[in-house]
C-alpha distance (Angstrom), angle and dihedral (degrees) to the residues before:
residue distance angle dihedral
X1 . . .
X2 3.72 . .
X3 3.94 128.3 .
X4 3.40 105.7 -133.2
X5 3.65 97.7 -173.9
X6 4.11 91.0 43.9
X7 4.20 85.8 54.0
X8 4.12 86.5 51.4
X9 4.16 94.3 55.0
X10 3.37 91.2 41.5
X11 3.71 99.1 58.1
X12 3.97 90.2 32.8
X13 3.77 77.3 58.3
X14 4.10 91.5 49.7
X15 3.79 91.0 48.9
X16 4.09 93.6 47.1
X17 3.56 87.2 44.8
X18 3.86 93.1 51.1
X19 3.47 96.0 38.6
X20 4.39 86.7 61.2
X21 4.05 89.0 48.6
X22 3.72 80.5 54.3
X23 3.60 104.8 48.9
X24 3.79 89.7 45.2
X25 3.86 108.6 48.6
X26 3.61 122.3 94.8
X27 3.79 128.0 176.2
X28 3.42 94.6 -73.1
X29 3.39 97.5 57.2
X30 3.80 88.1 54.2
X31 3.58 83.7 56.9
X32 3.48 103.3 52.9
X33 3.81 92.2 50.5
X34 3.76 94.4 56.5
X35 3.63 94.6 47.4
X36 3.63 92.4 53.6
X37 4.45 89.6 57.4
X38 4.12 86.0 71.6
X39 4.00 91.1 50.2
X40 4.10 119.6 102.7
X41 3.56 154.0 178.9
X42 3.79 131.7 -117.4
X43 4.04 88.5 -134.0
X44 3.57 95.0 -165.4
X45 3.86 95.6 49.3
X46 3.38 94.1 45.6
X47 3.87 92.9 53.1
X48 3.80 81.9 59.5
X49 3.67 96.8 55.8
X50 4.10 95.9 44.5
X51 3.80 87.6 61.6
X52 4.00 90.4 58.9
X53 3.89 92.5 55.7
X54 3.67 110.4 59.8
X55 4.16 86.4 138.3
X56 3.52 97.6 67.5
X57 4.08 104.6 18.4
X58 3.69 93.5 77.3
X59 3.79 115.6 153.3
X60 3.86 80.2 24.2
X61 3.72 87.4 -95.5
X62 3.82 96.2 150.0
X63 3.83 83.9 60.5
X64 3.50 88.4 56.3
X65 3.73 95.0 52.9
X66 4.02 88.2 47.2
X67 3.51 82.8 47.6
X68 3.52 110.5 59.9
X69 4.02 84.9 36.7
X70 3.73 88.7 71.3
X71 3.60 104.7 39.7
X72 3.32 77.6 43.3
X73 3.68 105.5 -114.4
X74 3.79 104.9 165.1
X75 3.73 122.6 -175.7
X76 4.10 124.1 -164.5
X77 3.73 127.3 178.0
X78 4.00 140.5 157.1
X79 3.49 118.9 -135.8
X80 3.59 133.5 -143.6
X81 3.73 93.7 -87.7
X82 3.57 100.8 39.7
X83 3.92 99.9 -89.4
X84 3.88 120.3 140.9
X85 3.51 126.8 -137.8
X86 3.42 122.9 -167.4
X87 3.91 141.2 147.2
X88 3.16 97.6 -46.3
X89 3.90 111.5 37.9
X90 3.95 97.6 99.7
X91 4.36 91.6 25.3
X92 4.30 97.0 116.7
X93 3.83 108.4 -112.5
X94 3.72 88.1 -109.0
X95 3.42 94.9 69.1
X96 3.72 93.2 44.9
X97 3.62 79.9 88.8
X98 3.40 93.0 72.0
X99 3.69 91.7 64.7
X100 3.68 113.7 123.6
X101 3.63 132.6 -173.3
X102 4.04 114.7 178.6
X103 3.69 80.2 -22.2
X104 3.54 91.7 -60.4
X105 3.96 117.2 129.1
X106 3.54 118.2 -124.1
X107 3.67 136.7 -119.6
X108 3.72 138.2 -165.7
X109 3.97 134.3 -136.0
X110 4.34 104.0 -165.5
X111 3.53 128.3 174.3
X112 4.16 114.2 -104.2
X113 3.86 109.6 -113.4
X114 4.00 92.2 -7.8
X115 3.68 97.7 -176.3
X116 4.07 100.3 36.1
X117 4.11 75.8 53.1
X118 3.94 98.9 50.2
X119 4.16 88.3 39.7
X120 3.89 79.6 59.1
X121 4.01 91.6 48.3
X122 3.59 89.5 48.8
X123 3.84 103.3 40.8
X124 3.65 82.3 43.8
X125 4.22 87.4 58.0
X126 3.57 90.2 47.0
X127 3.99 100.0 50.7
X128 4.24 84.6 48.6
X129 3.30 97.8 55.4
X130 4.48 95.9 41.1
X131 3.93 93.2 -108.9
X132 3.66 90.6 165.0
X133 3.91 111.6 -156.0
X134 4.07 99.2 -103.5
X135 3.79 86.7 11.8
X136 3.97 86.3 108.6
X137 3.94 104.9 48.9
X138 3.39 113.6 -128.1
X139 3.69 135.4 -4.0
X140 3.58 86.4 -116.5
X141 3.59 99.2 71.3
X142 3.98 107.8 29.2
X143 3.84 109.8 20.1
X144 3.98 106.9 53.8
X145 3.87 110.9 110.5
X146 3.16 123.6 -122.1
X147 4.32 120.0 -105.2
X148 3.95 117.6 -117.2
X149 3.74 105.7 -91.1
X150 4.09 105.9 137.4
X151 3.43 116.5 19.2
X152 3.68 109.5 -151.1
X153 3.43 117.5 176.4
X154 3.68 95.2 177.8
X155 4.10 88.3 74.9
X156 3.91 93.0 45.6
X157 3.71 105.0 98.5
X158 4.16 119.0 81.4
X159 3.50 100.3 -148.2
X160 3.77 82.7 126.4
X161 4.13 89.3 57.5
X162 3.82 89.2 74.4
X163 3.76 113.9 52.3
X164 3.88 111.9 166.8
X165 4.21 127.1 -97.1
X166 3.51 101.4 26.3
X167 4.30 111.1 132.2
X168 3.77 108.3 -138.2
X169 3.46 126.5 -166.8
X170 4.13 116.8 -83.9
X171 3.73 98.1 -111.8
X172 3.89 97.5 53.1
X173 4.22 99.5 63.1
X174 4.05 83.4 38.3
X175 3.99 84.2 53.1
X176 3.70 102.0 41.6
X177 4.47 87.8 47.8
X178 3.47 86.0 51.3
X179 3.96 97.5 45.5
X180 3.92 94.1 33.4
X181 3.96 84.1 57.4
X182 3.04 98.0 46.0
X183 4.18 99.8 -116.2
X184 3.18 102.8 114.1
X185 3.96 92.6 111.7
X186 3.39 91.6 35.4
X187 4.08 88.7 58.4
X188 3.56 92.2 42.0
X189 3.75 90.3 57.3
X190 3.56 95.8 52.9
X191 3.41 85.6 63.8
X192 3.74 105.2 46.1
X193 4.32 93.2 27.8
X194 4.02 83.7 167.2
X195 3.75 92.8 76.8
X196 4.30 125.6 52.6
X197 3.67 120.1 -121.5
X198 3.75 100.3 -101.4
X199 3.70 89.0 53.5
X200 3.97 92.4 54.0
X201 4.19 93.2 40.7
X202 4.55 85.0 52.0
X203 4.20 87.4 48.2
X204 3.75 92.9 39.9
X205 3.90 90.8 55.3
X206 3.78 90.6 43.1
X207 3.60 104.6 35.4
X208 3.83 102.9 27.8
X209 3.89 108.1 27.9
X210 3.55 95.0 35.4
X211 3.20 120.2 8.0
X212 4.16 116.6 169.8
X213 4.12 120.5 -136.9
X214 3.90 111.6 -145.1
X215 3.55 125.9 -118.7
X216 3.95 90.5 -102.9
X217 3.93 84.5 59.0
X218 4.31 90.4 -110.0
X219 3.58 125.8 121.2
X220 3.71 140.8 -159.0
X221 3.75 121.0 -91.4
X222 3.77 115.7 -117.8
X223 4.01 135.1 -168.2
X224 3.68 93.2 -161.0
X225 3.73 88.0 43.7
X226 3.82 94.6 51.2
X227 3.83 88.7 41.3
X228 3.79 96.2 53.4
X229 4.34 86.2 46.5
X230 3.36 82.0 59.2
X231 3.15 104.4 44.9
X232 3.56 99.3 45.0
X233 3.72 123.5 9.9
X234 3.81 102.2 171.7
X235 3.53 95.4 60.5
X236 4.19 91.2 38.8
X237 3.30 86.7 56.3
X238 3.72 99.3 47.3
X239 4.28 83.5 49.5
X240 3.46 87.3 62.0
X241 3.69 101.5 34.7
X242 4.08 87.4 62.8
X243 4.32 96.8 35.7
X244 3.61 82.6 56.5
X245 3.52 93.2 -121.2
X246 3.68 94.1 -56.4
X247 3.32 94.0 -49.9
X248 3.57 96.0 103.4
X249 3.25 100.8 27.3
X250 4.05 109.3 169.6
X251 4.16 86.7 56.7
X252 3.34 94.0 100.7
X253 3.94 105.0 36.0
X254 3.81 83.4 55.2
X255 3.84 98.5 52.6
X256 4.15 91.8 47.8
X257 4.30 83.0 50.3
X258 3.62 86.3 53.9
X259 3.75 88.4 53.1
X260 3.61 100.6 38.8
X261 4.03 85.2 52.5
X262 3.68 95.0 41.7
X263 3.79 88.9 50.9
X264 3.89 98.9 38.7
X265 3.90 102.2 41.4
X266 3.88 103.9 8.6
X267 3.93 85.4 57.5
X268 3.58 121.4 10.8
X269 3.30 99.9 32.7
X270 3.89 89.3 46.1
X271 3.84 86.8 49.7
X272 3.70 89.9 59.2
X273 3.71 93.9 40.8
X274 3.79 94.5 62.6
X275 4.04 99.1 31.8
X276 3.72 106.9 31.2
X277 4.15 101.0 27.2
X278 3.95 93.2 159.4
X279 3.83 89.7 45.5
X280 4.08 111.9 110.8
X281 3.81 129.2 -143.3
X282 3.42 135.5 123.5
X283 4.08 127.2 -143.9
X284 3.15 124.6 -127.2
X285 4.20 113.7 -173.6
X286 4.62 99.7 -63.8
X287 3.85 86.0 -12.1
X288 3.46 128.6 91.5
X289 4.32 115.0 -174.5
X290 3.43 123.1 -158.1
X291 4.19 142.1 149.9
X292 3.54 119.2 -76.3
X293 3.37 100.7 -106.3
X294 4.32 90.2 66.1
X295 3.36 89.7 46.9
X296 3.83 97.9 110.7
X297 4.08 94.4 34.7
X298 4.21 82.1 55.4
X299 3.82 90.3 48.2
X300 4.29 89.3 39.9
X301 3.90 93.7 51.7
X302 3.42 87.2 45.0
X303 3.76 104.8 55.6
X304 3.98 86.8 39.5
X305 3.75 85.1 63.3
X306 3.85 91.8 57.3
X307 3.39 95.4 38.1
X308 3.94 84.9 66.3
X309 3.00 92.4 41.7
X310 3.51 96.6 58.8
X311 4.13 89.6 -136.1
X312 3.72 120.3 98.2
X313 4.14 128.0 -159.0
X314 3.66 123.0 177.8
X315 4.22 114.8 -109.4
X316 3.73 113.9 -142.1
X317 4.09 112.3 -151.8
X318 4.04 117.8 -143.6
């Protein structure tokens, strides 16, 4: 027996839900999701690498991905702050490997420490134009991002972020080199040796970036937390100033997607669109993955981008 009133909500849910993609696609995104109907999967490889990963394949949905890759099942969306997901967003970096393009593997250019670098852009903003920590109230009120609705790339670039004699306080150039290099893990490490770098870069996202207040108003003690305080108090204190204290928690997360997606697709990606159309690659969050041969043009279009921007961050090539 059919629920006619369940059928109705879900396809009012299908039209709202189209209606978003709509509102939020641009050229570029266009662009992106015809490049991505020429990408493919060495089947047989792949096949190989699934049986290595029982610890994070459960439910088999890795196979799915590879799945849908070769029958050539692609998916594209644009989320609320700008990011793209595509076919290969939740495929494991193993199987990334697998990637072919006119049997060509595929490679990736990514930005070193890309949201340590943005936080830097965007504390950076904030200290320009006198946004005090606390200056603003609460979170609440001032600090929520705004949701994807018109894509301009045209207003992407922060040259305007860094207009000339204003004093900053000491810890926010020493941040941004370290961030803009591509260090910042590295430093952190030197100052907690006991843990490994991918430990630190999980509980800097967690318990720096984003870090969640309980209901009872306590929170969690942290080494890497402490460390970066420390470290760097300005820009703590602006983290904190924009999550609200914990409070709202995701505010800040969601403002450096916004940036990663305004810098990645709103710029580079648009750069390619209208200079290289017959170029492939395909994004995937900071990264962008290509064919050997465009490795240099990727690495080119992005440093123009920064260069207009008037904000450098190192690329890593792999």
């Amino acid at each position: 027996m059919k629920d006619a009133r369940l059928i109705r909500a879900l396809e009012r849910g299908r039209e709202e839900h189209r209606q978003q993609q709509d509102a939020r696609r641009r050229p570029v995104h266009d662009h992106l999701e015809t490049l991505q109907y020429s990408l493919k999967i060495d089947w047989e490889y792949a096949q190989a690498i699934l049986k290595t990963l029982p610890d994070i394949n459960r439910f088999d949905s890795q196979g799915i991905l590879v799945r849908d890759l070769h029958e050539r099942r692609f998916r594209f969306s644009i989320g609320n702050y700008g990011r793209v997901s595509n076919s290969i967003t939740n495929l494991s970096r193993h199987l990334r490997s697998a990637l072919r393009h006119r049997g060509q593997e595929l490679r990736q250019v990514d930005i070193k420490n890309a949201q340590p670098a943005l936080l830097g852009q965007e504390v950076h903003r904030r200290e320009q134009e006198h946004i005090a920590p606390g200056q603003q109230g609460t979170g609440r009120q001032h600090n929520q991002p705004k949701e994807q609705s018109n894509y301009d790339s045209q207003n992407s670039g922060s040259s305007a972020l860094f207009p000339a004699k204003q004093s900053i306080k000491l810890d926010v150039p020493r941040y941004i080199e370290l961030a803009q290099q591509g260090k910042l893990y590295e430093f952190l490490q030197t100052q907690l040796p006991h843990m490994n770098r991918e430990r630190i870069k999980r509980r800097f996202l967690s318990d720096v970036l984003a870090k969640r207040q309980t209901a009872s108003g306590h929170e969690y003690p942290s080494e890497v937390e402490d460390c970066f305080k420390r470290a760097f108090p300005t820009v703590y204190s602006h983290i904190r100033d924009i999550n609200d204290h914990g409070r709202q928690h995701a505010n800040l997360i969601r403002i450096l997607q916004r940036a990663e997606s305004d810098l990645v697709i709103g710029q580079v990606s648009e750069l390619l669109r209208v200079d290289h159309p017959r170029t492939f690659f395909i994004t995937l969050h900071d990264a962008i993955y290509t064919t050997d041969s465009n490795l240099t043009l990727i690495e080119d279009s992005f440093q123009a981008v920064f260069d207009q921007n008037g904000y450098s961050m190192s690329l890593k090539v792999g």
